[in-house]
C-alpha positions as a Python dict, from the first residue, in 0.01 Angstrom:
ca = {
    (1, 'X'): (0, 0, 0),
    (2, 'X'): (-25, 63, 371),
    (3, 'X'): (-300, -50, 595),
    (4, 'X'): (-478, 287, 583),
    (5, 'X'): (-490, 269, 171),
    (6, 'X'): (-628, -64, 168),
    (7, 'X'): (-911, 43, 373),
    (8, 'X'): (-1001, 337, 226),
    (9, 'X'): (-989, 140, -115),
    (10, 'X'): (-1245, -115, 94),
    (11, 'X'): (-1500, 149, 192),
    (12, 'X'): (-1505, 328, -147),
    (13, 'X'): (-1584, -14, -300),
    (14, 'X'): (-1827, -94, -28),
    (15, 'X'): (-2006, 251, -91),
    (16, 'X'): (-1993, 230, -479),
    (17, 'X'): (-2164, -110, -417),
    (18, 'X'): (-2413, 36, -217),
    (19, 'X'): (-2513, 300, -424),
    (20, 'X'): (-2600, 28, -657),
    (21, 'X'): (-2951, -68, -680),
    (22, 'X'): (-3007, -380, -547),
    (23, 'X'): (-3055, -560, -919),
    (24, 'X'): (-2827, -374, -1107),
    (25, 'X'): (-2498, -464, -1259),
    (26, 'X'): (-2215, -261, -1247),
    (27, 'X'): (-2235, -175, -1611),
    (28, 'X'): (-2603, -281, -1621),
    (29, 'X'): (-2507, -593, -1859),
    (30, 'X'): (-2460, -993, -1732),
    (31, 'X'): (-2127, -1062, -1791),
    (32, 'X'): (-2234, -1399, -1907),
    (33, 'X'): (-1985, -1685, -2025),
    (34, 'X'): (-2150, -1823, -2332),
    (35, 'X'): (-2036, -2099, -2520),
    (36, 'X'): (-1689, -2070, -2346),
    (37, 'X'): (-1896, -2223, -2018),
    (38, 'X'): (-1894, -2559, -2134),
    (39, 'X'): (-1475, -2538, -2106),
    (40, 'X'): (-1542, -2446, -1714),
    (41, 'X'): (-1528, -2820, -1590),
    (42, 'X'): (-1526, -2665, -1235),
    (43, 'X'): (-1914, -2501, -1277),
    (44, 'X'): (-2051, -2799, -1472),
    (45, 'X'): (-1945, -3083, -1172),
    (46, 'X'): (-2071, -2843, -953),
    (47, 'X'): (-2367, -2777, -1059),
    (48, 'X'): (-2472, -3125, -1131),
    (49, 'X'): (-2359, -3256, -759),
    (50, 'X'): (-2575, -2938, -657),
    (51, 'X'): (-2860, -3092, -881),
    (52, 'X'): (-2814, -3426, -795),
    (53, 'X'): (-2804, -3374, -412),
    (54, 'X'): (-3171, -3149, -430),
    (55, 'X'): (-3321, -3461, -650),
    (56, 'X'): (-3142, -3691, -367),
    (57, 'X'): (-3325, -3442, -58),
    (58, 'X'): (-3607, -3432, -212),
    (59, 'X'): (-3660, -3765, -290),
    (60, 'X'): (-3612, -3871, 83),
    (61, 'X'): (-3892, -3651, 215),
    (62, 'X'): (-4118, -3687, -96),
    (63, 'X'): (-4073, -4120, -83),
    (64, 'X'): (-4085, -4074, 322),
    (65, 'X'): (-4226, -4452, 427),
    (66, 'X'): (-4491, -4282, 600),
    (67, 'X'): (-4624, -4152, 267),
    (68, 'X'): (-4800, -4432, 124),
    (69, 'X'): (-4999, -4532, 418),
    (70, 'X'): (-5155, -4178, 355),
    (71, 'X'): (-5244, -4210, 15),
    (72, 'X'): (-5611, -4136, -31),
    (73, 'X'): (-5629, -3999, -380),
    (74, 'X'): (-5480, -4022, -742),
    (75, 'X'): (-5331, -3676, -736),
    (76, 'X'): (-5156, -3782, -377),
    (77, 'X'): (-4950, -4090, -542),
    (78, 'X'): (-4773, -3840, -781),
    (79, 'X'): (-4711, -3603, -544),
    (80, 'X'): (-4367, -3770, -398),
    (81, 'X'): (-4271, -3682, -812),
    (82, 'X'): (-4350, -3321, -755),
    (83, 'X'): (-4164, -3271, -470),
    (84, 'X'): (-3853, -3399, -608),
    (85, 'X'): (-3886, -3136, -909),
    (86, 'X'): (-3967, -2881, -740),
    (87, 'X'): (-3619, -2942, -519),
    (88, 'X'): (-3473, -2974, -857),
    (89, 'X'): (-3646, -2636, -997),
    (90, 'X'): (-3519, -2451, -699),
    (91, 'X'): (-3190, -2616, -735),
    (92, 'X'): (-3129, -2468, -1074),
    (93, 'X'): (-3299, -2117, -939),
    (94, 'X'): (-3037, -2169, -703),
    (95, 'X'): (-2763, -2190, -945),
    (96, 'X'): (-2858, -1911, -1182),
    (97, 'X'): (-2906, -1622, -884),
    (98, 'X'): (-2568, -1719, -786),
    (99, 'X'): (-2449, -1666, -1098),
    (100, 'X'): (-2623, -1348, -1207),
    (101, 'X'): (-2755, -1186, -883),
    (102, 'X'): (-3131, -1180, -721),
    (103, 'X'): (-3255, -951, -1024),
    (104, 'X'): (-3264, -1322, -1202),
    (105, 'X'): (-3466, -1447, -919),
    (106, 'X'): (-3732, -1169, -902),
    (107, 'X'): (-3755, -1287, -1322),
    (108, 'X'): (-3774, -1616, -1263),
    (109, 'X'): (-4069, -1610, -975),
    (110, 'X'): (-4216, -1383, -1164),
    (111, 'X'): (-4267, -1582, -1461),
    (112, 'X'): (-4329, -1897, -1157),
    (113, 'X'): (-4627, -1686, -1068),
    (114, 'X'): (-4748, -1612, -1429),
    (115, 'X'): (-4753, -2005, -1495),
    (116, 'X'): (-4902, -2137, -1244),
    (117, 'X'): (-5194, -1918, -1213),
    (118, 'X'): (-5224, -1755, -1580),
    (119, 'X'): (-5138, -2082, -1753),
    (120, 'X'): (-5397, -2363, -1755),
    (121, 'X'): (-5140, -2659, -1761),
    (122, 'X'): (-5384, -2930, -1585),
    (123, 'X'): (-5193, -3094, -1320),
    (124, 'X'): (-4917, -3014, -1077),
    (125, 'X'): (-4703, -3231, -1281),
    (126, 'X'): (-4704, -3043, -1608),
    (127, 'X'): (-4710, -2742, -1432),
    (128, 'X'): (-4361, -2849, -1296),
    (129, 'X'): (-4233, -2954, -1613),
    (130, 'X'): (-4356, -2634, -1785),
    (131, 'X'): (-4124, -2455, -1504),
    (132, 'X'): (-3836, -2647, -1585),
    (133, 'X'): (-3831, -2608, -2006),
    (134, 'X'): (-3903, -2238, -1897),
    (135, 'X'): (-3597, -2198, -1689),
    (136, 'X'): (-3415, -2432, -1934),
    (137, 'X'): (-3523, -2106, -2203),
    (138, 'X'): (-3436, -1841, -1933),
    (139, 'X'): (-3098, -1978, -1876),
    (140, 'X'): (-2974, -2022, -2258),
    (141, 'X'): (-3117, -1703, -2306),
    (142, 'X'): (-2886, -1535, -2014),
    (143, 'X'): (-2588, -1715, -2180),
    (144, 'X'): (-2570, -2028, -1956),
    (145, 'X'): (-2594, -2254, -2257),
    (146, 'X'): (-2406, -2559, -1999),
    (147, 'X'): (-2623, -2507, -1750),
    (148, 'X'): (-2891, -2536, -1938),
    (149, 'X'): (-2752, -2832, -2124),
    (150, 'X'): (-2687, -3005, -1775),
    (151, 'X'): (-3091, -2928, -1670),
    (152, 'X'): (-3217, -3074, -2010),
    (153, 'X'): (-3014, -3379, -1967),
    (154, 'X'): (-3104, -3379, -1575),
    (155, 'X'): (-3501, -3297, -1612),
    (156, 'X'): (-3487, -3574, -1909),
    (157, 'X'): (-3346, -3826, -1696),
    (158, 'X'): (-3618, -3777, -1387),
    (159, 'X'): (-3878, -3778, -1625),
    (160, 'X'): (-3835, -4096, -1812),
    (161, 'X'): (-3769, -4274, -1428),
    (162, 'X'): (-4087, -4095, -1342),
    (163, 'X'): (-4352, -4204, -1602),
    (164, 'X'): (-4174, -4562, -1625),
    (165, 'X'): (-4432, -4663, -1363),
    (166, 'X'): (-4705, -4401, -1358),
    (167, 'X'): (-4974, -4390, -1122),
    (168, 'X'): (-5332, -4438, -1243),
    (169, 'X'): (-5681, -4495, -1072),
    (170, 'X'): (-5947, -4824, -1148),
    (171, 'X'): (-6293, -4762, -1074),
    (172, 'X'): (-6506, -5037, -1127),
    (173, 'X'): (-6834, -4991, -1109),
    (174, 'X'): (-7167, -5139, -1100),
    (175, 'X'): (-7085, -5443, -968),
    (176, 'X'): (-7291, -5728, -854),
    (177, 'X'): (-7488, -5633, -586),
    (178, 'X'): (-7388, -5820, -239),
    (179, 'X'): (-7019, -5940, -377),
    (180, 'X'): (-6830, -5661, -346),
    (181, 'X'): (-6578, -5861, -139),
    (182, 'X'): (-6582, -6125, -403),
    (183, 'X'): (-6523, -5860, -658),
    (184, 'X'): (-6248, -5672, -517),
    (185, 'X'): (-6051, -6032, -445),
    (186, 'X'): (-6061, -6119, -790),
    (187, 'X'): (-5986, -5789, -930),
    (188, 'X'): (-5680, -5729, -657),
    (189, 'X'): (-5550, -6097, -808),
    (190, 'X'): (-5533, -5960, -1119),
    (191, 'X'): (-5370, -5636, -1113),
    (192, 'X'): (-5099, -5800, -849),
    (193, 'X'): (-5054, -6078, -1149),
    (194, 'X'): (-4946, -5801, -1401),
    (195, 'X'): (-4701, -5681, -1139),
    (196, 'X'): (-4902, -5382, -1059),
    (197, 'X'): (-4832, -5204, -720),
    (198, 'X'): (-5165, -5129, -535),
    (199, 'X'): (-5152, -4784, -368),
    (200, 'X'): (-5500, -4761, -175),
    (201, 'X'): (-5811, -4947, -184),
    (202, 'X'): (-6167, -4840, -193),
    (203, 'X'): (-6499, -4993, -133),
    (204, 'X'): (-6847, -4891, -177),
    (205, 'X'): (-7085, -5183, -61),
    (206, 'X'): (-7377, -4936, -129),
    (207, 'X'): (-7275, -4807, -489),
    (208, 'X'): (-7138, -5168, -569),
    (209, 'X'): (-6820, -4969, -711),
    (210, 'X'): (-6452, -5079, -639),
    (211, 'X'): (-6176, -4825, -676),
    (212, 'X'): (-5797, -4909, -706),
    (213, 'X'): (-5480, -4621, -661),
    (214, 'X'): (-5263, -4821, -844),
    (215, 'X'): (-4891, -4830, -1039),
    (216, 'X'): (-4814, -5020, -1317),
    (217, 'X'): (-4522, -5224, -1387),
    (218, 'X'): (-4259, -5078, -1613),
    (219, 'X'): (-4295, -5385, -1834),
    (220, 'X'): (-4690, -5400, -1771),
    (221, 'X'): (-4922, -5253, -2101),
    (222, 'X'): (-5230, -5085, -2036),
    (223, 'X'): (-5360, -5299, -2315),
    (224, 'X'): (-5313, -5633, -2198),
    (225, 'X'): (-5405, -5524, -1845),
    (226, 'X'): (-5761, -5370, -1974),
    (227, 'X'): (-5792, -5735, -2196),
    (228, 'X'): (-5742, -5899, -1879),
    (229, 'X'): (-5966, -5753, -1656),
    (230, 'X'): (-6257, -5802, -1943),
    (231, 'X'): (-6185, -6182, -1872),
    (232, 'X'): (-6281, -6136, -1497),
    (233, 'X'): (-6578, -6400, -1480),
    (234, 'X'): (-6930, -6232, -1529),
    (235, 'X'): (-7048, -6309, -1186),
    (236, 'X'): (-6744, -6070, -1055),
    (237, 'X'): (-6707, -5821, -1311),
    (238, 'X'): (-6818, -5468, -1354),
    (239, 'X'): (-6767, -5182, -1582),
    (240, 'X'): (-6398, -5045, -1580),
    (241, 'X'): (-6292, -4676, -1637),
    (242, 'X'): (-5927, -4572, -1596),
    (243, 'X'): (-5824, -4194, -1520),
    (244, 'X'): (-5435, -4170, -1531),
    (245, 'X'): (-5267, -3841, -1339),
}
């Protein structure tokens, strides 16, 4: 084939391309691997280093040092969590568009767009998980059964290091008038006893209410934290209530 051939054979594929729409196969089917994928060892380390590096950038902006001085709220303690799925959702959105085209990415913010505003999921959290199992779906259902094997497994992993120590918030109210300082010593002893990692701090000397952004210890149990903090001597102690994110 001489020079001239070849690129006449180039600009007759670049025009039957362009004729194309822009989310349309050339047969209008996903040539998609199947069960055969889990044999392409290649893919499968790739896509996990591509998974694993996402988690890794996202965790170093979402755990930034600055971060916890700016902590004012319960929802704000979980949010370095979020951001570290949400690098791993659009690490996997990633993956699948490059394997299949942008007509998969059109479906998949689509259905991103139907979740988080038709879908009452509560927090940002679950509305991140309820992404992932949906693109875990989308994926065996395009005939990526190993990627979607290697997001399970992934998504499973970040989730049980996640909730290990989950964030909560302690409001104790109506405490004895005048000791507020008093109160918030002895109830700041006895979280940091139970290994618990205080977040942010709040006092209402008007109110006589206390409030703690807290984390409990992976070995700590809500039980024996709640029994201890009954034991707080009367003259310090107030009413408790717990909301968890």
């Amino acid at each position: 084939m001489t020079l001239h051939d070849g690129l006449q054979a180039l600009l007759a594929s670049h025009a039957q391309v362009k004729d194309m729409g822009l989310f349309e196969a050339p047969d209008g089917r996903i040539a998609a691997p199947g069960w055969a994928g889990f044999q392409n060892v290649g893919f499968m380390a790739g896509a996990v280093g591509a998974l694993a590096l996402a988690t890794a950038l996202g965790a170093l902006i979402g755990f930034h040092p600055t971060t916890a001085r700016t902590v004012d709220r319960l929802h704000e303690a979980d949010m370095p969590k979020v951001y570290v799925m949400y690098a791993f959702i659009g690490a996997v959105i990633g993956l699948t568009v490059r394997e299949f085209g942008m007509g998969v990415g059109v479906v998949v913010f689509g259905i991103g767009g139907l979740i988080r505003f038709r879908t009452d999921a509560g927090t940002t959290r679950d509305t991140g998980r309820l992404i992932v199992v949906t693109l875990v779906g989308l994926i065996a259902g395009l005939g990526l059964p190993h990627l979607a094997a290697i997001t399970t497994a992934l998504s499973f992993l970040l989730i049980m290091l996640f909730d290990a120590t989950p964030a909560c918030r302690l409001k104790i109210e109506r405490t004895p008038s005048g000791r507020a300082a008093d109160c918030a010593e002895v109830y700041r002893a006895v979280l940091r006893k139970h290994r618990c990692r205080i977040i942010a701090e709040h006092r209402s000397v008007a109110k006589d209410r206390l409030e703690f952004v807290l984390r409990l210890h992976r070995n700590a149990t809500l039980e024996s934290l709640r029994q201890a903090l009954e034991e707080v001597p009367i003259e310090v102690r107030g009413e408790c209530d717990w909301e968890f994110e």
